[in-house]
C-alpha positions as CSV (number, residue, x, y, z in Angstrom):
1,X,88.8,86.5,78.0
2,X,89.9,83.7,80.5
3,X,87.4,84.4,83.4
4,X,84.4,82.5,83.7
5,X,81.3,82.4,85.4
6,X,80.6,79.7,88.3
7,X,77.4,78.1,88.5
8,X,76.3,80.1,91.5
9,X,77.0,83.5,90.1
10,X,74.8,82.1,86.7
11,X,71.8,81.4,89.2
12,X,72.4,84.9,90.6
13,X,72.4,86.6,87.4
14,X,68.8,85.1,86.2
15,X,67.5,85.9,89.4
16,X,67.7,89.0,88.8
17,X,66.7,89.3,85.4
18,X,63.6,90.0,86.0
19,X,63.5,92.8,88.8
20,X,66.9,94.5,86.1
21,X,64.2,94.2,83.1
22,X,61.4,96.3,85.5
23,X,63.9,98.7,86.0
24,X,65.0,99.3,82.8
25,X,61.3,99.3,81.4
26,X,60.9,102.0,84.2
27,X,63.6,104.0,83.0
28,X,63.1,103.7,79.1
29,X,60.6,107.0,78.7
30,X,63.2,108.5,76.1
31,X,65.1,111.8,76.8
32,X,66.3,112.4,73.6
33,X,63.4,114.9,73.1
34,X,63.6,116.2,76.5
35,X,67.1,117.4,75.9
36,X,66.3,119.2,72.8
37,X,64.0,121.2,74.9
38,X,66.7,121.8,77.6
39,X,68.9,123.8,74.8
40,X,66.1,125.9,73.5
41,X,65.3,126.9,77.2
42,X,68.6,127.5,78.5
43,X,71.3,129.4,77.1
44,X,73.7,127.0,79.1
45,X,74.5,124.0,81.4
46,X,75.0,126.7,84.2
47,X,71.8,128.2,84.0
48,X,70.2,124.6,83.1
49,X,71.8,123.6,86.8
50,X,71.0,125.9,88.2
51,X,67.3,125.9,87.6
52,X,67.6,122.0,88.6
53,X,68.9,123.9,92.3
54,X,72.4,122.8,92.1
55,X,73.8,125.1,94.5
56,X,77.1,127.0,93.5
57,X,79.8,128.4,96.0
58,X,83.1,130.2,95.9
59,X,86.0,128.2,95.8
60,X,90.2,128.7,95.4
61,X,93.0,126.7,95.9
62,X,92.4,123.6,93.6
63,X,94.3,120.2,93.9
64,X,93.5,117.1,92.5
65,X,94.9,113.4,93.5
66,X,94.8,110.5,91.4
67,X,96.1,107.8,92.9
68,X,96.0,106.3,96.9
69,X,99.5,107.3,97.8
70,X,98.9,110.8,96.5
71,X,95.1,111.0,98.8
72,X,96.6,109.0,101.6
73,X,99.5,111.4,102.1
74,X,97.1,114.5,101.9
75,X,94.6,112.7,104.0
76,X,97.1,112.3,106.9
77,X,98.3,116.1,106.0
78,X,94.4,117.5,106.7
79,X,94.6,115.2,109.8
80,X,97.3,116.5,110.8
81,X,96.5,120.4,110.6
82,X,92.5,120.6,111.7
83,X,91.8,122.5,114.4
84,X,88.2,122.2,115.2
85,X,86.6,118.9,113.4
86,X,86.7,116.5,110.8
87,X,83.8,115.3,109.1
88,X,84.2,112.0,106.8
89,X,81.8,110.0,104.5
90,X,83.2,106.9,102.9
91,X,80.9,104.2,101.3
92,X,83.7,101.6,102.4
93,X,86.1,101.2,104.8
94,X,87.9,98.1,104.5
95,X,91.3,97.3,106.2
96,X,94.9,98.0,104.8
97,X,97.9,99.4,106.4
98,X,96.9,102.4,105.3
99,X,93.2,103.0,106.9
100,X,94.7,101.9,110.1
101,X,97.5,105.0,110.2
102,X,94.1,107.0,109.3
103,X,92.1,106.1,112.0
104,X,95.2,106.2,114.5
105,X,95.8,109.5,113.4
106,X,92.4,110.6,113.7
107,X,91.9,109.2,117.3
108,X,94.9,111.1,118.4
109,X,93.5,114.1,117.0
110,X,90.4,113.1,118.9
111,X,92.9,113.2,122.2
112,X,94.2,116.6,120.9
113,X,90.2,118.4,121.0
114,X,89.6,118.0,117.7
115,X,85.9,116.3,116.7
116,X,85.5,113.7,114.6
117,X,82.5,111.6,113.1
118,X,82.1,109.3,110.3
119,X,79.6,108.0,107.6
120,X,79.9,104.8,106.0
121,X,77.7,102.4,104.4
122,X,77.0,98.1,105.5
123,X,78.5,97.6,102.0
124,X,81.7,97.3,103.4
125,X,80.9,93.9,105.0
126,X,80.8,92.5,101.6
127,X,83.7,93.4,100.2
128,X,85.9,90.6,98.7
129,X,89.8,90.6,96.8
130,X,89.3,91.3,93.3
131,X,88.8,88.4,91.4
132,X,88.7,86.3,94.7
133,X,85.9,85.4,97.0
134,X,88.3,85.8,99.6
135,X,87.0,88.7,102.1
136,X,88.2,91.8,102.9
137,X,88.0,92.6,106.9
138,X,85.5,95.8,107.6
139,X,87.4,98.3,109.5
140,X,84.4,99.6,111.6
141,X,85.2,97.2,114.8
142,X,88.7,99.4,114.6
143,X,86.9,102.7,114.1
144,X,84.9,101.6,117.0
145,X,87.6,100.3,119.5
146,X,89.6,103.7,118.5
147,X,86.6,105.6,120.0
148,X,85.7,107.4,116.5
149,X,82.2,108.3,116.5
150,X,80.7,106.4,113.2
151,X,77.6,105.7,111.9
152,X,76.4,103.3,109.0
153,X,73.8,104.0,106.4
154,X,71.0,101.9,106.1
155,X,72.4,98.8,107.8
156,X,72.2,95.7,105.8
157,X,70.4,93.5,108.6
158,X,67.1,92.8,110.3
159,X,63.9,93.2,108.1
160,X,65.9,96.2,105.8
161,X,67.4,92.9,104.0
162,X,63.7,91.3,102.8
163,X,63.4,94.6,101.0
164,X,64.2,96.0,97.8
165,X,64.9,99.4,98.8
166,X,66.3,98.8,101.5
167,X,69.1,96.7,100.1
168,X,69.7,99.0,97.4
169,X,69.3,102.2,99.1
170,X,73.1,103.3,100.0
171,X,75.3,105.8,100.4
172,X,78.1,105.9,97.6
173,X,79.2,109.2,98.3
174,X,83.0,110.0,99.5
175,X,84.0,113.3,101.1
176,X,85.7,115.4,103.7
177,X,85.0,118.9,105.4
178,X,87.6,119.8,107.5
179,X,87.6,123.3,109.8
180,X,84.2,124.3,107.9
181,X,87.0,125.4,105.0
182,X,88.8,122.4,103.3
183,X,86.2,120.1,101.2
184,X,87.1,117.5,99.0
185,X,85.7,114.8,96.8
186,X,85.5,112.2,94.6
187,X,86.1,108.2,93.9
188,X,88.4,107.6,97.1
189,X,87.2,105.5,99.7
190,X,88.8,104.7,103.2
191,X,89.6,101.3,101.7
192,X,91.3,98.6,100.3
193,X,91.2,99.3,96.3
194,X,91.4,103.3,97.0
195,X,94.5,103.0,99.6
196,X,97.0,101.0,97.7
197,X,99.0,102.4,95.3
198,X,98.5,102.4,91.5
199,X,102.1,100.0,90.8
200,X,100.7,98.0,93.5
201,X,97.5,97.4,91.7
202,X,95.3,100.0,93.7
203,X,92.6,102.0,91.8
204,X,93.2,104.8,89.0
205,X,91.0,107.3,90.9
206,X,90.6,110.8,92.1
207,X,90.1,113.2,95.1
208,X,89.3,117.0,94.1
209,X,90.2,119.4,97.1
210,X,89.0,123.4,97.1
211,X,88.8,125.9,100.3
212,X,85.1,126.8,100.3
213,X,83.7,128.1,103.4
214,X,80.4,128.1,101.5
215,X,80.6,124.4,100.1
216,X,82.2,123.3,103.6
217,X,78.5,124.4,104.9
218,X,76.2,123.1,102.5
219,X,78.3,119.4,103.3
220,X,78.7,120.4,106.4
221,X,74.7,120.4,106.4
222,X,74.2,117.2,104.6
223,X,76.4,115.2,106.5
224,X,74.1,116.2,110.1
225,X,71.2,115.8,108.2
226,X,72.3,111.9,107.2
227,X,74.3,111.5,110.7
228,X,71.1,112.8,112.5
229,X,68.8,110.0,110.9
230,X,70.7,107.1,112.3
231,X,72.1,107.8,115.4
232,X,70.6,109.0,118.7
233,X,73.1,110.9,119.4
234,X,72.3,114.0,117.5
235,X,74.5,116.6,116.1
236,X,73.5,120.6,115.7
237,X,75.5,122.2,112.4
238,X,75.4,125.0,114.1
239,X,78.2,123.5,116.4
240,X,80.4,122.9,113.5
241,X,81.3,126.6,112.2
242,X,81.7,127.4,108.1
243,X,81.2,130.9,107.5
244,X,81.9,133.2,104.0
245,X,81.7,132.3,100.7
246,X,85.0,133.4,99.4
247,X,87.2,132.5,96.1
248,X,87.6,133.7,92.4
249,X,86.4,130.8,91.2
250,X,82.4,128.3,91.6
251,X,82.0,125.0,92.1
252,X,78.6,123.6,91.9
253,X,77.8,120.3,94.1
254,X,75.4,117.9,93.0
255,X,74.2,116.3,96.3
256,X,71.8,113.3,95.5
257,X,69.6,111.8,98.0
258,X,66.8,109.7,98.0
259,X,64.6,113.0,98.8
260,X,66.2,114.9,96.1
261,X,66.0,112.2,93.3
262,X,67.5,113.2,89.3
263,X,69.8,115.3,90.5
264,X,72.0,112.7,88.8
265,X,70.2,112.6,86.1
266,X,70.1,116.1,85.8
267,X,74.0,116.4,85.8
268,X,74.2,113.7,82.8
269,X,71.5,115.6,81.0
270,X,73.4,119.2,81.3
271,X,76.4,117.9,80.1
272,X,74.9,115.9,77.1
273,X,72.6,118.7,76.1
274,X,74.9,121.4,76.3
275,X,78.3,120.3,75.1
276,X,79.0,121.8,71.4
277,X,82.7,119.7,70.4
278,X,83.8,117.0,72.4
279,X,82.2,115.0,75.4
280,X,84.6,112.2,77.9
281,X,83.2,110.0,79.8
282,X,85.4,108.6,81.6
283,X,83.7,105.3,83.6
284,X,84.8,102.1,85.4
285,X,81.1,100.7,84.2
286,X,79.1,100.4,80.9
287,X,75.7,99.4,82.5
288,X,73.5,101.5,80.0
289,X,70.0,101.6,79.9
290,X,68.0,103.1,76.7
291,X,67.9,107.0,78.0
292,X,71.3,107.0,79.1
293,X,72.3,105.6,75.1
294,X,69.7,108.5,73.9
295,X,72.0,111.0,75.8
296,X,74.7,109.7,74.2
297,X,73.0,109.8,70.5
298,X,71.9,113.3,71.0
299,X,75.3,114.6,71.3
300,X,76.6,112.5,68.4
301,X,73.6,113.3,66.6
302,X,75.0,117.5,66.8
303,X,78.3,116.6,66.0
304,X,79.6,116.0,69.3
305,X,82.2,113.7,69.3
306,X,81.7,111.5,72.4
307,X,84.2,109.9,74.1
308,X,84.1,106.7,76.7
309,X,86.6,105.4,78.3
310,X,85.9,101.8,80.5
311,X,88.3,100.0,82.7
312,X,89.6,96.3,81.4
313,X,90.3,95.5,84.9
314,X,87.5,94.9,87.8
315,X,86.8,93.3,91.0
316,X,84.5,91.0,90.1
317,X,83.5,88.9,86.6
318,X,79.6,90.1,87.5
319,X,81.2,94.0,87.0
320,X,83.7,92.8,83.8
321,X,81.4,91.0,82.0
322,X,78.1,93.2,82.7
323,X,80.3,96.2,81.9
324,X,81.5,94.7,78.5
325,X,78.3,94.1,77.6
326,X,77.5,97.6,77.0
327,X,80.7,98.4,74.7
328,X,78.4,97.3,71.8
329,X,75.7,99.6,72.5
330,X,77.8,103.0,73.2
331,X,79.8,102.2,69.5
332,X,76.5,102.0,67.5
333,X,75.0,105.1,69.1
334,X,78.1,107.0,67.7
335,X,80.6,107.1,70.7
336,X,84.2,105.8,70.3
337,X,85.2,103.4,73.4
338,X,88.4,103.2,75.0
339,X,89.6,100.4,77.2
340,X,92.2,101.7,80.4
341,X,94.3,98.6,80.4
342,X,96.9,98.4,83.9
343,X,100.1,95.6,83.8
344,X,99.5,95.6,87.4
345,X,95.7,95.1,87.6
346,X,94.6,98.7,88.6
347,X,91.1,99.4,88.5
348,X,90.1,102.8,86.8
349,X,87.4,104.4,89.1
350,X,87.6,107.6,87.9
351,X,84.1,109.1,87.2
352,X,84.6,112.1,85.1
353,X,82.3,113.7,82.7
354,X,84.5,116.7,80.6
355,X,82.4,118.8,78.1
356,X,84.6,121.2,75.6
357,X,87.2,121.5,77.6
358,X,85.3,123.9,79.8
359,X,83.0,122.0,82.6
360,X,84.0,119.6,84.2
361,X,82.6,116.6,86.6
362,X,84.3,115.3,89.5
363,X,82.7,113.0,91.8
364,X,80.8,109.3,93.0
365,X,78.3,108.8,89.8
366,X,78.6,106.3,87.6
367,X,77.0,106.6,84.5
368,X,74.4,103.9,84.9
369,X,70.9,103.5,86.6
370,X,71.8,102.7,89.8
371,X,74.0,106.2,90.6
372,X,70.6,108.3,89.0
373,X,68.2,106.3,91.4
374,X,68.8,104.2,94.2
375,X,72.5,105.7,95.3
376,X,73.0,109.1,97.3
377,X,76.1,110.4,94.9
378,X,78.1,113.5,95.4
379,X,80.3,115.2,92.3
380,X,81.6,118.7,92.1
381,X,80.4,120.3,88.9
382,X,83.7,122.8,87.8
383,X,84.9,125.3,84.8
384,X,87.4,127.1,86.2
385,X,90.2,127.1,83.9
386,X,93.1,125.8,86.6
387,X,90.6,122.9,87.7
388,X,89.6,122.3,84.2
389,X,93.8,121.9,83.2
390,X,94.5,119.9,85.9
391,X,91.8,117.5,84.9
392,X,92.7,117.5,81.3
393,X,96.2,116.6,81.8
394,X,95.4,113.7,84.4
395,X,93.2,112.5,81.1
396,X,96.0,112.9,78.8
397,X,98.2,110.5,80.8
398,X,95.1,108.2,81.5
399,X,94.5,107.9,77.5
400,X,98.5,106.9,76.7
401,X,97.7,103.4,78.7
402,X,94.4,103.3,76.5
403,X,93.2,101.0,73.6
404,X,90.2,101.9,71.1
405,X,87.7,99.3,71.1
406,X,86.5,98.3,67.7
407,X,82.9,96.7,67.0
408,X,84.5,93.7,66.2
409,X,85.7,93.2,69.6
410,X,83.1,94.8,71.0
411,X,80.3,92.4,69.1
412,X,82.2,89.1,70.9
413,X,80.5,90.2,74.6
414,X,77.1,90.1,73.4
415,X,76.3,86.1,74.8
416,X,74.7,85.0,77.7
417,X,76.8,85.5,80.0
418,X,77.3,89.1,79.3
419,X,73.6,90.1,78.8
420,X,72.7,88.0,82.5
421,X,75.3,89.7,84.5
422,X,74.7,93.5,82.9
423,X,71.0,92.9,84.0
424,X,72.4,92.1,87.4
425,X,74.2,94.9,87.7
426,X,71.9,97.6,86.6
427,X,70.6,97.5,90.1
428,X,73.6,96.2,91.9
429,X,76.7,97.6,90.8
């Protein structure tokens, strides 16, 4: 390991020691127990989400994209053919080549009649080159000068910024609805990282595309709902049509906000409670807290075999380090860990969760603390069995440029440095 913390990013870490240890305390009621009572009253994960509310819709036509090039081209492609409106949630938007064709192609669809409107959160002012404290430019000034009507979440400025909340409140969710038919989801931002493409170092990631009239409304729904509590210029979903619910096959949509709270934790509790073989998680991020490791050790503890698979490349030491931290951890509560290691520096920032080969979780949620309380998060919840094959070959190719992690290995991120910056990111990354 030839990175190294600076000083300042030291200071950082143990100045936030304190408020990560409150959080964790706060989050340490086991659930090892409460799971065990999930399986003997629920003959499923479906029934258990749905009596968590998890709405489920028809859906057909599934396509997944897994790297920038591949969302980017498909991107401009929905651009291209909507007819009536565009609706588009990215936590960041930073600039590249890329996002600018996006945004001119979406203001001349503007020109064309076709309505467009944006979500994206202050975070994107902060971004920086990975590994570099160089910044990257926000793009909203361009979204702005184009005339695209956009909206950020919970600006970082003015007394927001001498509170907790509303610092950590934010909205990591990334999604379209197009025509009240097309919705997709997943890991893709409009951004620098997402953009690029994997041999140019760009992240290992995915976008998960179904026509749902019925999931186009429910996001549809949420999007006004988020939209209207920012901006005075208020939408009506009832101008922005999405009628049927129509397909052979369900997805189910975990929508967390800060007024629907565990709907995260739900999702992780379904999937460790009810999986019988084999469990993947597939994570950029190890930032674990003690019921996150119970989840893990009830699975192994029925004879699950668990699975993790972590990214050796990041942004930032603070993610690398905090993240390695945690390898330790998920090997002695049974799970074997995986590193994703890139020749070019690619990021994996993929979040899948893959249960028997038959449900599958597509979507913003990292497995940490942070995605179960302080983050709106959006994943598709699927078991269809062309979703589920697409998904399990995009795995199979992810694990060929994979390395197991032995405890060896894993013991040598246990100093300092490690421990400081995974309690800094338990509430910030």
């Amino acid at each position: 390991m030839k990175r190294t913390l600076s000083g300042a990013g030291a200071s950082r870490a143990a100045a936030a020691a304190v408020v990560a240890l409150a959080l964790l305390a706060a989050s340490g009621c086991a659930s090892y127990g409460k799971l065990e009572r999930y399986r003997e009253a629920y003959p499923d994960a479906a029934a258990f989400f749905e009596s968590r509310g998890v709405p489920s819709f028809g859906a057909s036509e599934p396509a997944l994209y897994m790297d920038g090039g591949a969302w980017y081209e498909r991107a401009m492609e929905l651009i291209a053919g909507a007819e009536d409106y565009i609706l588009i949630s990215s936590f960041l938007i930073t600039d590249i080549d890329r996002q600018e064709a996006i945004f001119d192609a979406l203001a001349e669809r503007m020109a064309d009649g076709v309505r467009v409107y944006m979500i994206v959160d202050s975070a994107s002012y902060y971004r920086t080159y990975p590994m570099d404290a160089e910044p990257i430019p926000a793009s909203t000034p361009l979204a702005r000068a184009l005339g695209i009507p956009l909206i950020e979440y919970n600006p970082i400025r003015g007394r927001r910024i001498f509170t907790l909340l509303g610092l950590l409140d934010r909205d990591h969710r990334k999604f379209w609805v197009v025509d009240g038919r097309t919705v997709v989801t997943g890991g893709q931002n409009v951004d620098y990282d997402s953009l690029r493409d994997v041999g140019s170092g760009g992240c290992v990631d995915a976008m998960i595309e179904y026509d749902s009239p019925g999931a186009a409304a429910f996001l549809r729904d949420s999007f006004v709902r988020t939209w209207n509590a920012y901006s005075l210029d208020r939408l009506d979903p009832g101008d922005f049509a999405a009628e049927g619910d129509r397909g052979e096959y369900r997805i189910s949509i975990v929508d967390q906000g800060l007024r629907s709270p565990g709907l995260v934790t739900g999702m992780f509790d379904g999937f460790a409670a009810f999986a019988s073989e084999e469990l993947w998680l597939v994570q950029c991020y190890a930032y674990l807290t003690p019921s996150l490791l119970d989840k893990v050790r009830f699975a192994v503890d029925r004879g699950v075999r668990v699975n993790v698979v972590l990214s050796r490349e990041h942004v930032t030491a603070r993610a690398l380090y905090g993240s390695y931290y945690g390898m330790l951890d998920l090997i002695d509560a049974g799970a074997s860990v995986y590193l994703y290691e890139s020749d070019v520096g690619s990021l994996l920032h993929f979040k899948l969760i893959l249960a028997d080969g038959k449900l599958a979780s597509v979507g913003s949620a990292n497995y940490n603390l942070r995605s179960q309380t302080t983050s709106r998060e959006l994943s598709f919840v699927v078991s269809d069995p062309e979703s589920l094959a697409m998904i399990r070959s995009e795995l199979d190719a992810l694990l060929a440029s994979c390395r197991p992690v032995r405890r060896e290995e894993a013991r040598r991120y246990r100093g300092l440095p490690y421990l400081m910056q995974n309690l800094l990111m338990q509430f910030w990354g």
